[in-house]
BADRENKOL-334002 format. One record per residue (C-alpha): x, y, z; residue in one letter; residue number from 1. Coordinates in nm, 3 decimals. Each point is the difference from the previous one (the first is absolute). Layout:
BADRENKOL-334002
<rec X="X" Y="Y" Z="Z" r="a" k="NUM"/>
...
//
This chain:
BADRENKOL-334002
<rec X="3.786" Y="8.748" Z="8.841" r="x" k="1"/>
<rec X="0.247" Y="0.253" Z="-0.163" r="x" k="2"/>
<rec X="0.065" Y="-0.267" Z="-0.255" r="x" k="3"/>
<rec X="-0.319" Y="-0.022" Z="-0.081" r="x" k="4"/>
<rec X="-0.070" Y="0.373" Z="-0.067" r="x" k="5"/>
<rec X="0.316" Y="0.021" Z="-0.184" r="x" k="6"/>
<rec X="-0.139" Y="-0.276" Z="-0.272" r="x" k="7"/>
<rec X="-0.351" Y="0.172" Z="-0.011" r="x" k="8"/>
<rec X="0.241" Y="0.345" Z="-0.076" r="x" k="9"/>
<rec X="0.173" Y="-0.234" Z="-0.331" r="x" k="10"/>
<rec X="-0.341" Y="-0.114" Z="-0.072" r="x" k="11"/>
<rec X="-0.174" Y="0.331" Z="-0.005" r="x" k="12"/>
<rec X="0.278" Y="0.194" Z="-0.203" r="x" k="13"/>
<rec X="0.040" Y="-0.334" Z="-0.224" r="x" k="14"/>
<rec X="-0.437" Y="0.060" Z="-0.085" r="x" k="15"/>
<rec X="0.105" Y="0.411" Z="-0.086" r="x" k="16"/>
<rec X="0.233" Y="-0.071" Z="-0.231" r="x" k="17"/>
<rec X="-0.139" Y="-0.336" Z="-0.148" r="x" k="18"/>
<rec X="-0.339" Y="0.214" Z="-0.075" r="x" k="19"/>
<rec X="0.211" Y="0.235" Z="-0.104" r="x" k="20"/>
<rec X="0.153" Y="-0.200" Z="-0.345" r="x" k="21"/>
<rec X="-0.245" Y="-0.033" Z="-0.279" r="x" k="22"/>
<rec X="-0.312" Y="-0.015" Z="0.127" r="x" k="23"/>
<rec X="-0.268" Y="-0.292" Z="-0.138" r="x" k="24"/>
<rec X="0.256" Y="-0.128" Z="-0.249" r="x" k="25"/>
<rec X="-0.081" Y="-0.353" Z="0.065" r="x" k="26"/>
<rec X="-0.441" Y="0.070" Z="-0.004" r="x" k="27"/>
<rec X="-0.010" Y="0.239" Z="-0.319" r="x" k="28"/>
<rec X="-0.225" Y="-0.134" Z="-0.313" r="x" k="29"/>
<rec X="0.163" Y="0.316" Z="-0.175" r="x" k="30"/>
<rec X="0.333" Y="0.161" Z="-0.037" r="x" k="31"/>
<rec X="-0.157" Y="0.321" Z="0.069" r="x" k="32"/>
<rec X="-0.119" Y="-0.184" Z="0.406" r="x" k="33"/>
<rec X="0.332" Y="-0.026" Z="0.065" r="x" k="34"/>
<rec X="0.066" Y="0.276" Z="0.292" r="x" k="35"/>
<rec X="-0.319" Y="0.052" Z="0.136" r="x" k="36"/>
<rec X="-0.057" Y="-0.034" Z="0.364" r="x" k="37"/>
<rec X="-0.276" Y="-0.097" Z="0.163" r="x" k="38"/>
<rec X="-0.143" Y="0.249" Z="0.274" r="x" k="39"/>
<rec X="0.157" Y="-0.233" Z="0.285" r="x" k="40"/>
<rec X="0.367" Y="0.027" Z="-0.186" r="x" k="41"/>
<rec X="-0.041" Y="0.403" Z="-0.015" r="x" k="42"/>
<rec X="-0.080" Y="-0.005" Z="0.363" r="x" k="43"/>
<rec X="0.268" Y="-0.199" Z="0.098" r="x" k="44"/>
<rec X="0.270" Y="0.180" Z="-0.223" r="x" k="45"/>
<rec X="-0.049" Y="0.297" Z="0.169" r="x" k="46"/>
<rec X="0.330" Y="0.002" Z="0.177" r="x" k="47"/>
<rec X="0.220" Y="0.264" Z="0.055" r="x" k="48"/>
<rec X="0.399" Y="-0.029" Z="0.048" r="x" k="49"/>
<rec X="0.131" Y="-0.044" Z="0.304" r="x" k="50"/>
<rec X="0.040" Y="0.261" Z="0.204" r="x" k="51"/>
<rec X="0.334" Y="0.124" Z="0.119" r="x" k="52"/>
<rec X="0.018" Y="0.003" Z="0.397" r="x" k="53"/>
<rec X="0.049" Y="0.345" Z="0.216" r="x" k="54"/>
<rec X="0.408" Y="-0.009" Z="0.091" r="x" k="55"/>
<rec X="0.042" Y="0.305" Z="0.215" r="x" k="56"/>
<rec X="0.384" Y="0.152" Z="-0.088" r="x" k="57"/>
<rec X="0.072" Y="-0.113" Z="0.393" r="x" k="58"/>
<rec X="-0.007" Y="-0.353" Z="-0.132" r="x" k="59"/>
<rec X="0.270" Y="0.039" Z="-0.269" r="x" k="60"/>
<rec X="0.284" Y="-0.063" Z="0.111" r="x" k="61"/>
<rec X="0.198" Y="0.050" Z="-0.307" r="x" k="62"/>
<rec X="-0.095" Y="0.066" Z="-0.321" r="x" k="63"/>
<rec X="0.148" Y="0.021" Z="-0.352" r="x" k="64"/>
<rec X="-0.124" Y="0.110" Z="-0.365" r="x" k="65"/>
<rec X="0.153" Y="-0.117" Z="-0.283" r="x" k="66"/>
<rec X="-0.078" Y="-0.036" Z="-0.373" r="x" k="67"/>
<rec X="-0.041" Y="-0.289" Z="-0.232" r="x" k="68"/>
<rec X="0.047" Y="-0.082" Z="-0.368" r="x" k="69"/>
<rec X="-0.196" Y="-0.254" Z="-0.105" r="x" k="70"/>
<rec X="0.089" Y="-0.182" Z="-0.362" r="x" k="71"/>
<rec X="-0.231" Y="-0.094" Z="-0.172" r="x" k="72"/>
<rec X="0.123" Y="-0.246" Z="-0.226" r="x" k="73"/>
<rec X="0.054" Y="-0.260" Z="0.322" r="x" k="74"/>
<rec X="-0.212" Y="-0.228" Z="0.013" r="x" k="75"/>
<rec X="-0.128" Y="-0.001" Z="0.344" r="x" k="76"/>
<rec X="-0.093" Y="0.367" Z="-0.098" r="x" k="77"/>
<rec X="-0.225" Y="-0.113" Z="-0.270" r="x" k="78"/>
<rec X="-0.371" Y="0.021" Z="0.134" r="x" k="79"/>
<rec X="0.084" Y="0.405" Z="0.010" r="x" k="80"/>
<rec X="0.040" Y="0.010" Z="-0.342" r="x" k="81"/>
<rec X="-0.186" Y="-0.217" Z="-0.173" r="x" k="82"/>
<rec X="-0.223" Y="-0.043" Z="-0.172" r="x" k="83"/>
<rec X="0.069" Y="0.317" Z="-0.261" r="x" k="84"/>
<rec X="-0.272" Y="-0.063" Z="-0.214" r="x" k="85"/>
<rec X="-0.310" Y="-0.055" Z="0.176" r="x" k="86"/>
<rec X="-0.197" Y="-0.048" Z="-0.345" r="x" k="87"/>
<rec X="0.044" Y="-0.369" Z="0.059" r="x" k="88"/>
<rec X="-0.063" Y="-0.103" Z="0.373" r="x" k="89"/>
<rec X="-0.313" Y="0.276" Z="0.035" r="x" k="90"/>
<rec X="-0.088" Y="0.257" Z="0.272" r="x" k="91"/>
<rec X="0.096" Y="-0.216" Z="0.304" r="x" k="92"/>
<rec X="0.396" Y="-0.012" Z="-0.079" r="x" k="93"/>
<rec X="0.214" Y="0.336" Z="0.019" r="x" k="94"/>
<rec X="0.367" Y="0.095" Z="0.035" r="x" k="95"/>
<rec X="0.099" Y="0.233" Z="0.299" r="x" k="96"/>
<rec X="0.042" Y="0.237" Z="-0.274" r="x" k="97"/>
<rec X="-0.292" Y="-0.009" Z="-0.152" r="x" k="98"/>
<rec X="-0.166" Y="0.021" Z="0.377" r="x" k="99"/>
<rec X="0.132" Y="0.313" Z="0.083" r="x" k="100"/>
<rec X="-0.031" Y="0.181" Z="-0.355" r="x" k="101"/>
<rec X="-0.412" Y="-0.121" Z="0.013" r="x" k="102"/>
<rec X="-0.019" Y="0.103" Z="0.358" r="x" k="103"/>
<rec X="0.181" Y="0.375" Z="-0.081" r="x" k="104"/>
<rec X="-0.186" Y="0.066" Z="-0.331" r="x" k="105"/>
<rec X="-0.338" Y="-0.100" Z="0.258" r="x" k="106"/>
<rec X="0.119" Y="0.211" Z="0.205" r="x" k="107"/>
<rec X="-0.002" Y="-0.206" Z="0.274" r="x" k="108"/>
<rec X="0.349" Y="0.005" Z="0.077" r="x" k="109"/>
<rec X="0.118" Y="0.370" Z="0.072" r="x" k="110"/>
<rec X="0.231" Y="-0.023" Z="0.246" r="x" k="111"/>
<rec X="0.294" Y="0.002" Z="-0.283" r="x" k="112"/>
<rec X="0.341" Y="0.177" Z="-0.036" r="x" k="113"/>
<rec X="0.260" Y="0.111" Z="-0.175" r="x" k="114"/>
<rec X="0.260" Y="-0.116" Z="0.268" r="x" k="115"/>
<rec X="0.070" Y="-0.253" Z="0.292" r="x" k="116"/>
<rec X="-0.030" Y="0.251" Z="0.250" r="x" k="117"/>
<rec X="-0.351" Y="0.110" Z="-0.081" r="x" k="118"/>
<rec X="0.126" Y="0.391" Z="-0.019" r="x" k="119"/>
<rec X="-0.198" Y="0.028" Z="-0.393" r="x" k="120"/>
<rec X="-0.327" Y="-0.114" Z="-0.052" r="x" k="121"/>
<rec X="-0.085" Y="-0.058" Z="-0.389" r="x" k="122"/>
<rec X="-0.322" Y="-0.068" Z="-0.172" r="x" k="123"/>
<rec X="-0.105" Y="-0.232" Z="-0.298" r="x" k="124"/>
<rec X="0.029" Y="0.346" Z="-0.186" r="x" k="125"/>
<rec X="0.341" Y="0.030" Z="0.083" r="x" k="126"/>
<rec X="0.054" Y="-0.323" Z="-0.080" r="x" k="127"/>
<rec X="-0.160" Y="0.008" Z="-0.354" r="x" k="128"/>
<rec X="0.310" Y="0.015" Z="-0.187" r="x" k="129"/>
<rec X="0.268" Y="-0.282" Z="0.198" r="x" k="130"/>
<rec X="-0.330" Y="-0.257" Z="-0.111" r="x" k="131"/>
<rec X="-0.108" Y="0.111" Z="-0.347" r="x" k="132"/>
<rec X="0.244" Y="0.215" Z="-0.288" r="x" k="133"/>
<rec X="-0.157" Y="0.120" Z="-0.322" r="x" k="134"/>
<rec X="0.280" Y="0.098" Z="-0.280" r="x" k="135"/>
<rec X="-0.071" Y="0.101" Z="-0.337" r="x" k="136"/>
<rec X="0.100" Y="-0.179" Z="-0.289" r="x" k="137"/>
<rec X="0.276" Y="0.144" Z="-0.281" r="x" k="138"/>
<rec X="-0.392" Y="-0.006" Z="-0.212" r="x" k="139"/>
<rec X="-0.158" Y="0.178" Z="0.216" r="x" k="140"/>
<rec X="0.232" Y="0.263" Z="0.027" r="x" k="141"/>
<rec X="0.026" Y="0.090" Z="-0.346" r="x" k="142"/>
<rec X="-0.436" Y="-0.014" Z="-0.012" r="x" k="143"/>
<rec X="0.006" Y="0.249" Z="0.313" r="x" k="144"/>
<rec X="0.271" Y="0.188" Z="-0.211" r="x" k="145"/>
<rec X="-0.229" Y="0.081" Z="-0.295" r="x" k="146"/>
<rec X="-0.216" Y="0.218" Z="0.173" r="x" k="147"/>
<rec X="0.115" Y="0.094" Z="0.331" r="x" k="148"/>
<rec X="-0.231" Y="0.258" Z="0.085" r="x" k="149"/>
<rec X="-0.327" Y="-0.226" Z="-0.011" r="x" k="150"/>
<rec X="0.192" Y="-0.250" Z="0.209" r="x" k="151"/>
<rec X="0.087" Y="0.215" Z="0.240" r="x" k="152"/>
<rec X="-0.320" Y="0.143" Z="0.038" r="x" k="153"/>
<rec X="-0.195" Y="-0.282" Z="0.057" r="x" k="154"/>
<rec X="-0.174" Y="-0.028" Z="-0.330" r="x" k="155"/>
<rec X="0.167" Y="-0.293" Z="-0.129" r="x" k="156"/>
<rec X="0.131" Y="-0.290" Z="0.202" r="x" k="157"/>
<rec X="0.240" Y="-0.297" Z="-0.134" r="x" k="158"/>
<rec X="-0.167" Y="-0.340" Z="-0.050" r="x" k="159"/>
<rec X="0.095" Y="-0.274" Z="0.227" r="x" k="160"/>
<rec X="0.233" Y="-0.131" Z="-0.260" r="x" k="161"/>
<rec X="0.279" Y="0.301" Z="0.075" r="x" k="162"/>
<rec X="0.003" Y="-0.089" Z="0.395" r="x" k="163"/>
<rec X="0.234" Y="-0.288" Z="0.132" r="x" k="164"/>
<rec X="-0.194" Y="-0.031" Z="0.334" r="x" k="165"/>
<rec X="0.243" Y="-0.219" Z="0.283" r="x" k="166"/>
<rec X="-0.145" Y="-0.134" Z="0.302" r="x" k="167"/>
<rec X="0.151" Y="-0.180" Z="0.330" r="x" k="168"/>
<rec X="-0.158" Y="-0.326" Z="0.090" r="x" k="169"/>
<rec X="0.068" Y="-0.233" Z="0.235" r="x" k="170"/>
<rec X="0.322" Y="-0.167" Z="-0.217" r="x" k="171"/>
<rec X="0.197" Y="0.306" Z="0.023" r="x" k="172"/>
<rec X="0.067" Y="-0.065" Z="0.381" r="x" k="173"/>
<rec X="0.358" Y="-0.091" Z="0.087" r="x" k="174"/>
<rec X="-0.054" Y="-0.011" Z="0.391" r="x" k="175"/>
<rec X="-0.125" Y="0.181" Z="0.291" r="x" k="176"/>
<rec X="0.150" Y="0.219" Z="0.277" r="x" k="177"/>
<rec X="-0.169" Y="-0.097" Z="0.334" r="x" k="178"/>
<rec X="0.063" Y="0.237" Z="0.309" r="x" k="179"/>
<rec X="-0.051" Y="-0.200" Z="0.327" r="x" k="180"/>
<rec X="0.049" Y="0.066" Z="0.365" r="x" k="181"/>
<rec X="0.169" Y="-0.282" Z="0.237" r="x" k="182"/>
<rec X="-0.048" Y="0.007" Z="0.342" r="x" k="183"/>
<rec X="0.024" Y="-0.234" Z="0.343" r="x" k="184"/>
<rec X="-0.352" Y="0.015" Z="0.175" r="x" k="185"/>
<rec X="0.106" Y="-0.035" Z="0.373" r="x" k="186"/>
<rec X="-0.343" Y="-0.073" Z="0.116" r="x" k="187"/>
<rec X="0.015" Y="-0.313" Z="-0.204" r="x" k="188"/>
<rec X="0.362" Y="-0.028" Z="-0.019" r="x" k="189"/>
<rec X="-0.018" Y="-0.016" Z="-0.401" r="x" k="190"/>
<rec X="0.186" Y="0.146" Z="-0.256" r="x" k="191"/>
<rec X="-0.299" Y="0.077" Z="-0.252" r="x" k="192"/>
<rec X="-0.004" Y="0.202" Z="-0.369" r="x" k="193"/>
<rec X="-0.246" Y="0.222" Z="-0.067" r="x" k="194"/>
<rec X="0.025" Y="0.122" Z="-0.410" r="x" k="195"/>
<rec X="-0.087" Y="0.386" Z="-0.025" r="x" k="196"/>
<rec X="0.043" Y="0.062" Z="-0.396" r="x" k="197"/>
<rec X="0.056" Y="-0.149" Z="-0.329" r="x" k="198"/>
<rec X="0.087" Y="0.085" Z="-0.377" r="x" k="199"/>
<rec X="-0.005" Y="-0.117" Z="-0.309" r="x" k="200"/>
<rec X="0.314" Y="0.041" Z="-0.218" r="x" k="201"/>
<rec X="-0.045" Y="0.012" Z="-0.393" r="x" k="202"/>
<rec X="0.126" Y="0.218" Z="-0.299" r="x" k="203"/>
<rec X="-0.233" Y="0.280" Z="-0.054" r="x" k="204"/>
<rec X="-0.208" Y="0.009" Z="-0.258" r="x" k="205"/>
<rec X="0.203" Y="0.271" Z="-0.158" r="x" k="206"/>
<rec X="0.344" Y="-0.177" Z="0.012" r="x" k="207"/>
<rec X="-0.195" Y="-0.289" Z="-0.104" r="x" k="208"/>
<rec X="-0.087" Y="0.089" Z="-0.344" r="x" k="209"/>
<rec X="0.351" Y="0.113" Z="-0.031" r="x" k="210"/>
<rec X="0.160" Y="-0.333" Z="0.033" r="x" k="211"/>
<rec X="0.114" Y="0.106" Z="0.343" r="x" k="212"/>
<rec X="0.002" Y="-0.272" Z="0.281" r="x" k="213"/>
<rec X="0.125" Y="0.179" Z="0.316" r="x" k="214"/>
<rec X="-0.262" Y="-0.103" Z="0.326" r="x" k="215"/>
<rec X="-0.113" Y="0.346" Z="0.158" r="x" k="216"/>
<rec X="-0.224" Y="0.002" Z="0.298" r="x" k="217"/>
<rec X="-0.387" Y="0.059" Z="-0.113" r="x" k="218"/>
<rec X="-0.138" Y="0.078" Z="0.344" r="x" k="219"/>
<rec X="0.012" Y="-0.088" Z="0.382" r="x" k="220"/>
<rec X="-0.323" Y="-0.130" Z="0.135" r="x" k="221"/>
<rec X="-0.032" Y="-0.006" Z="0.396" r="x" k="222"/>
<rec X="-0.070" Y="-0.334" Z="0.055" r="x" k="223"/>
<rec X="-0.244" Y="-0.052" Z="0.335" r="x" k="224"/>
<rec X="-0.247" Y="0.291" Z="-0.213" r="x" k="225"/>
<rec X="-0.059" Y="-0.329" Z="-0.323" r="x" k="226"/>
<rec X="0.004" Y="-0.261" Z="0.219" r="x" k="227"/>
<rec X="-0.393" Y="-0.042" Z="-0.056" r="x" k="228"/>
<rec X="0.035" Y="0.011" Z="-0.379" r="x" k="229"/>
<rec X="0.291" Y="-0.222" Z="0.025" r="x" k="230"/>
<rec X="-0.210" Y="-0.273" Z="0.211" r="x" k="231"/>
<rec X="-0.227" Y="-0.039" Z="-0.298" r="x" k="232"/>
<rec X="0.224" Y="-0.045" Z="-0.271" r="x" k="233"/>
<rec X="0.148" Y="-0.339" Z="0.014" r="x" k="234"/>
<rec X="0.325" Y="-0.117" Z="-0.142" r="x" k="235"/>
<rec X="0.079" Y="-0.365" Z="-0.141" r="x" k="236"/>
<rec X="0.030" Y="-0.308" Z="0.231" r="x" k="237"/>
<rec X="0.228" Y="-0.233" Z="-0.189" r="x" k="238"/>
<rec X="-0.047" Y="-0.279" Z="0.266" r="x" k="239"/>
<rec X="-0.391" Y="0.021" Z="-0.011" r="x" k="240"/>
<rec X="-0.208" Y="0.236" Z="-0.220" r="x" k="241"/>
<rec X="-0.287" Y="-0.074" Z="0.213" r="x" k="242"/>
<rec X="0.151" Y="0.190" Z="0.247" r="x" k="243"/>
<rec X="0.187" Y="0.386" Z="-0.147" r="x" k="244"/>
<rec X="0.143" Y="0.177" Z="0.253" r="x" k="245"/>
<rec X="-0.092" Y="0.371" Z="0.043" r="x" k="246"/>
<rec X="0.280" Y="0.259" Z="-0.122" r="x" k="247"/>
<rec X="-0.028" Y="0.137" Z="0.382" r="x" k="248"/>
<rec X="0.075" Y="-0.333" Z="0.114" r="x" k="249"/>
<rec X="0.241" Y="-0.041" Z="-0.198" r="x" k="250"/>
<rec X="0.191" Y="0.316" Z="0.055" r="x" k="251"/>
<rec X="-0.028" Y="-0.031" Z="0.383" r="x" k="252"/>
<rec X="0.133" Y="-0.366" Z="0.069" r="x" k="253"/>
<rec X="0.261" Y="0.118" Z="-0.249" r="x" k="254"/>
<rec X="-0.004" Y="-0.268" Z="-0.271" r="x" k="255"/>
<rec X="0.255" Y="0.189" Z="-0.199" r="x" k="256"/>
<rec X="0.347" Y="0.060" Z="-0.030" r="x" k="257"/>
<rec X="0.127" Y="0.307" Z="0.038" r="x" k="258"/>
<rec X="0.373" Y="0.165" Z="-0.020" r="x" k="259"/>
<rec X="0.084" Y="0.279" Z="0.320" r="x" k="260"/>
<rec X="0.087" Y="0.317" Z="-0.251" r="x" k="261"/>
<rec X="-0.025" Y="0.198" Z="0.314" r="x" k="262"/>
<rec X="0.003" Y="0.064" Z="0.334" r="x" k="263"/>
<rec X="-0.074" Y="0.348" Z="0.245" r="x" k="264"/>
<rec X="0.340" Y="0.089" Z="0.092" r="x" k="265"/>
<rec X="0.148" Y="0.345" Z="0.154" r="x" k="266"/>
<rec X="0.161" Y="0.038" Z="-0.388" r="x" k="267"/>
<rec X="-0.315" Y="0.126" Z="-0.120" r="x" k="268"/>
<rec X="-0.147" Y="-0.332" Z="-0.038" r="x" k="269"/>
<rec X="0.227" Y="-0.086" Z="-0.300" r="x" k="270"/>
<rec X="-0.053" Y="-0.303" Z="-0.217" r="x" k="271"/>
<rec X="0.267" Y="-0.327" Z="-0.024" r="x" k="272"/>
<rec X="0.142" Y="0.124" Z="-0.337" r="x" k="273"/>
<rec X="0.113" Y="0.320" Z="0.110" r="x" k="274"/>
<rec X="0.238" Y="-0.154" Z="0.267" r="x" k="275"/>
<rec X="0.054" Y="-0.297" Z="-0.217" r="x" k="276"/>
<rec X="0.074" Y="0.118" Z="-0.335" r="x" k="277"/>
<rec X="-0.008" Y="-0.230" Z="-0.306" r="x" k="278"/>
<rec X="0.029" Y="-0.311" Z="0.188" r="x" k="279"/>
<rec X="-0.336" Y="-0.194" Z="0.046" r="x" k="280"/>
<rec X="0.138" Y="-0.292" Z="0.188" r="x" k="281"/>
<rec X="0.122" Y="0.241" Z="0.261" r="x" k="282"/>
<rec X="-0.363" Y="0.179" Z="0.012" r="x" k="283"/>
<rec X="-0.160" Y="-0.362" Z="-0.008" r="x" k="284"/>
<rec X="0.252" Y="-0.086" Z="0.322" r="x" k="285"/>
<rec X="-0.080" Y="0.342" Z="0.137" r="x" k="286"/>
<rec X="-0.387" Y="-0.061" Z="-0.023" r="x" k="287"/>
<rec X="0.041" Y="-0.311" Z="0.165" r="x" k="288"/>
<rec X="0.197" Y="0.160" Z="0.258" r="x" k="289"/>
<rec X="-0.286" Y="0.244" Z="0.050" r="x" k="290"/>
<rec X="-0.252" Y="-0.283" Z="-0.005" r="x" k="291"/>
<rec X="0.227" Y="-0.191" Z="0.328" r="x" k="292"/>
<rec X="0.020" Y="0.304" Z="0.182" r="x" k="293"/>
<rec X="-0.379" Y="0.034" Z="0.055" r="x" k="294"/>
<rec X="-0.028" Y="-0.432" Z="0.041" r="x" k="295"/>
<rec X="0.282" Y="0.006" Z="0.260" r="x" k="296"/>
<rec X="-0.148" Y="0.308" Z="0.251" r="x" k="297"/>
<rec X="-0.330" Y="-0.279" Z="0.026" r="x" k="298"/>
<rec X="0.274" Y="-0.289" Z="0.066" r="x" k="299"/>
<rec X="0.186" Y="0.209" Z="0.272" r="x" k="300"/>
<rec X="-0.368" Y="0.058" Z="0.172" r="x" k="301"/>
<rec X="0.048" Y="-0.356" Z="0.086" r="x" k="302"/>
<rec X="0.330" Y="-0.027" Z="0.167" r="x" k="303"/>
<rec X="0.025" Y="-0.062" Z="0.337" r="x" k="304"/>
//
């Protein structure tokens, strides 16, 4: 009997996400049919995330926060970045990215900061000039120099043609920084992850129409406050496109790889590098070392 409601459990979130790739693709006359859903499709795709369960702080036993890098240029880290242009593949297909910058300038994401502790809150005002630079040209300075005054003033404005205008997009990302909680669940005996924020890392725009490459962090996003917007933007499948997986889903069954920068310690919750200076085999060995720790206090639950 539990078998049996486990397979109708498959079946039903197999229908969400098979309803949820594009829609009437194989029944359009038109290019232009492909997408729509009928009125039983909308009903049905009306799904929310799933929602995290109640864990009282009696029930954590131990518990550990620690901070990720994830590179972007592996390939099992791919679906968060691509696809950067989204000219090509339509409105269904975004980058992480891309996801969070939409869901900001909407102003449906707010919850976002200027730090991994959530201490500064920032705005898409504040944020105006790490995502967009305007510089003007050696031109344009010598047509603003001809008559200052009426420049200043307002009464004349350069053309277009004297502004460089640099933008971030989705191909400027070099990673991610992903704060996330550990913890062993002593009601159900299981050591579970629970991901509380993430950031982008990029250039800003600024150092980008410099020439400058050097990854900054762009913002920290708390991560259980986009889990809705994240459930409807879908990443690639590359075993079955029939089937994309949700960036939510994705981000909470952790299919990524990620690289322990960082873990709360009494040293002020320093990072790997500044104990293991200029040695990244020794921070990769150190990470992994970090990474054991928290799998062996689960094993040692076990010994009798």
């Amino acid at each position: 009997m539990k078998l049996k409601n486990f397979l109708l459990v498959v079946l039903s979130v197999v229908g969400v996400y098979s309803t949820s790739a594009q829609s009437n693709l194989l029944n359009a006359k038109t290019p232009a049919d492909i997408g729509k859903k009928t009125a039983a499709q909308m009903e049905s795709d009306n799904d929310k995330p799933l929602p995290y369960g109640y864990v009282h702080d009696r029930d954590v036993l131990m518990g550990k926060t620690i901070w990720e890098l994830v590179d972007i240029d592996e390939r099992i880290n791919f679906p968060l970045y691509y696809p950067v242009d989204t000219a090509f593949v339509g409105k269904d297909r975004r980058s992480l990215f891309a996801v969070l910058l939409k869901g900001i300038k909407d102003g449906k994401i707010t919850e976002v900061y200027g730090d991994d502790y959530f201490n500064t809150k920032k705005t898409l005002k504040d944020m105006e000039s790490v995502f967009k630079f305007r510089d003007t040209t050696a031109a344009g300075i010598d047509e603003f120099n001809t008559d200052i005054a009426a420049y200043k003033s307002g009464k004349k404005v350069l053309d277009k043609q004297f502004i460089n205008e640099t933008e971030l997009d989705a191909s400027d990302i070099t990673g991610y920084k992903i704060k996330g909680y550990w913890y062993f669940d002593k009601r159900q005996s299981e050591l579970k992850y629970r991901m509380l924020a993430i950031c982008p890392m990029a250039t800003e725009a600024r150092d980008k129409a410099k020439g400058n490459t050097d990854a900054i962090e762009l913002f920290w996003v708390y991560f259980p406050s986009i889990r809705d917007i994240l459930h409807e933007a879908k990443s690639f499948n590359d075993r079955n496109s029939a089937m994309p997986i949700s960036f939510d889903h994705l981000l909470n069954s952790r299919r990524f790889n990620g690289v322990i920068y960082k873990e709360e310690n009494v040293y002020g919750d320093r990072q790997v590098d500044q104990y293991m200076k200029d040695n990244a085999q020794m921070q990769l060995l150190e990470s992994e070392r970090i990474k054991e720790k928290i799998r062996n206090f689960e094993q040692d639950m076990w010994n009798y």
